[in-house]
N, C-alpha and C positions, 0 to 999 in steps of 0.2 A: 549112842552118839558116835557118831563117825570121827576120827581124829583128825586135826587139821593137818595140811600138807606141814608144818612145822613139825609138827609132832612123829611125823613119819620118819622125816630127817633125820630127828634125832634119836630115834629107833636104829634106823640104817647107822648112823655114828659110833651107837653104841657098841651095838651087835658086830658089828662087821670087825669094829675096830678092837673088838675081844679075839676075833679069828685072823686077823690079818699079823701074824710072824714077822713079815719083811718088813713092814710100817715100825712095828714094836721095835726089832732087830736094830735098825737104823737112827732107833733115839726119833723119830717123827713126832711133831705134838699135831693134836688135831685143836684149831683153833677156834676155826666154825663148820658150821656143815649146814646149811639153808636147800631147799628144793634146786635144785637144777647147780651149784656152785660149792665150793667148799676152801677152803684155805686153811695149810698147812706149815710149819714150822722145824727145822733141821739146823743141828749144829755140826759145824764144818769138825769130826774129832781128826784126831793123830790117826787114826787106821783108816780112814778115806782119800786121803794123800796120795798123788801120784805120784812117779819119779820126777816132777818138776816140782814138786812142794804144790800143788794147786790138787782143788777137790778132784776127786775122777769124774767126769762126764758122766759115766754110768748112774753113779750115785744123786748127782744132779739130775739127770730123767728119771733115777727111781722115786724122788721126791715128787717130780712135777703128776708121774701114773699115780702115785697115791690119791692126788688132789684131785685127778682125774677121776679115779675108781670111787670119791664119796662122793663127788660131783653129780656122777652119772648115774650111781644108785640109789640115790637120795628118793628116789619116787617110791621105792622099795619093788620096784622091779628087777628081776638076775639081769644084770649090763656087763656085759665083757669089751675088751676092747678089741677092736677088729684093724686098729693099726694106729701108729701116731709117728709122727716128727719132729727132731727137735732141735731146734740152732742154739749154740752157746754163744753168748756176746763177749763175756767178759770171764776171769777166771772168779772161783771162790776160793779162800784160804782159811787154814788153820782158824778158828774160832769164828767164822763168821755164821753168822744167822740168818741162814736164806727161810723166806717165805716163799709159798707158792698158791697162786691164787686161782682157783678156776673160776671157771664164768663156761656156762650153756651158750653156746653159736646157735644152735638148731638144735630142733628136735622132733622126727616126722617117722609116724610110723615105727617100726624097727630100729630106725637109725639117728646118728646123732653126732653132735660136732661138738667139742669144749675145745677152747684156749686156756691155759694154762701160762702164768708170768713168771719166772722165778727173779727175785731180786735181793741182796743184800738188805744189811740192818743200815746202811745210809742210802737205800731207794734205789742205787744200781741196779741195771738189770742184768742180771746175769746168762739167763735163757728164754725165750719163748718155745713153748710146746703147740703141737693142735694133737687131739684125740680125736679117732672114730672108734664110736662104738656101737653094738648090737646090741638087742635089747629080746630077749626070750620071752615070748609070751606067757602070760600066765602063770610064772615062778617068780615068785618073790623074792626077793636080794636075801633076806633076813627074817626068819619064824617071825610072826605076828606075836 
């Protein structure tokens, strides 16, 4: 029996997120992870602080790539990213709890579009990202 596209997901969720360091590193939860989206969770600590008291920017787009990278692999296909952008709206601070939500744009061939939302624990939005990414044929994200 063939597993359903759910079930792949959460294969990709698992797996990846056994090998992903940076996501770990960062304190990252993974919340959901569904075919083609994913959403993730981040608490603003004391060593992500810039010298204005506000999160680093960095560390904001390193959230939003994560949500990207389960998003995009969720098919269990190898997906790398082949570039992304990202506007900050507002700042994060000391304890806040940004989510980051992806959501699939496209998906053709090879290639591929996610958005990605970061916002605060009162709905603020803090950043919009967009991800392109490549999609390798015939190599799976994560061992079957």
């Amino acid at each position: 029996m063939e597993p359903t596209p759910q079930q792949i997901a959460d294969l990709v969720r698992e797996r990846m997120h056994a090998n992903d360091r940076a996501t770990q590193a960062l304190g990252m939860r993974i919340v959901s992870v569904t075919p083609g989206a994913a959403t993730l969770e981040m608490t603003v600590r004391e060593d992500m602080l810039n010298g204005h008291e506000t999160c680093h920017g960095g560390l904001i787009a390193s959230l939003a790539d994560s949500a990207f990278a389960f998003g995009c692999n969720s098919y269990n296909e190898l997906t790398v990213a082949s570039g992304f952008s990202i506007d900050l709206m507002a700042p994060a601070r000391l304890g806040d709890v940004l989510t980051a939500r992806c959501a699939e744009v496209s998906k053709a061939g090879r290639t591929g579009v996610y958005d990605v939302e970061v916002s605060n624990q009162r709905g603020e939005r803090i950043a919009v990202f967009r991800g392109r990414s490549y999609t390798i044929k015939g190599k799976p994200a994560v061992a079957p």
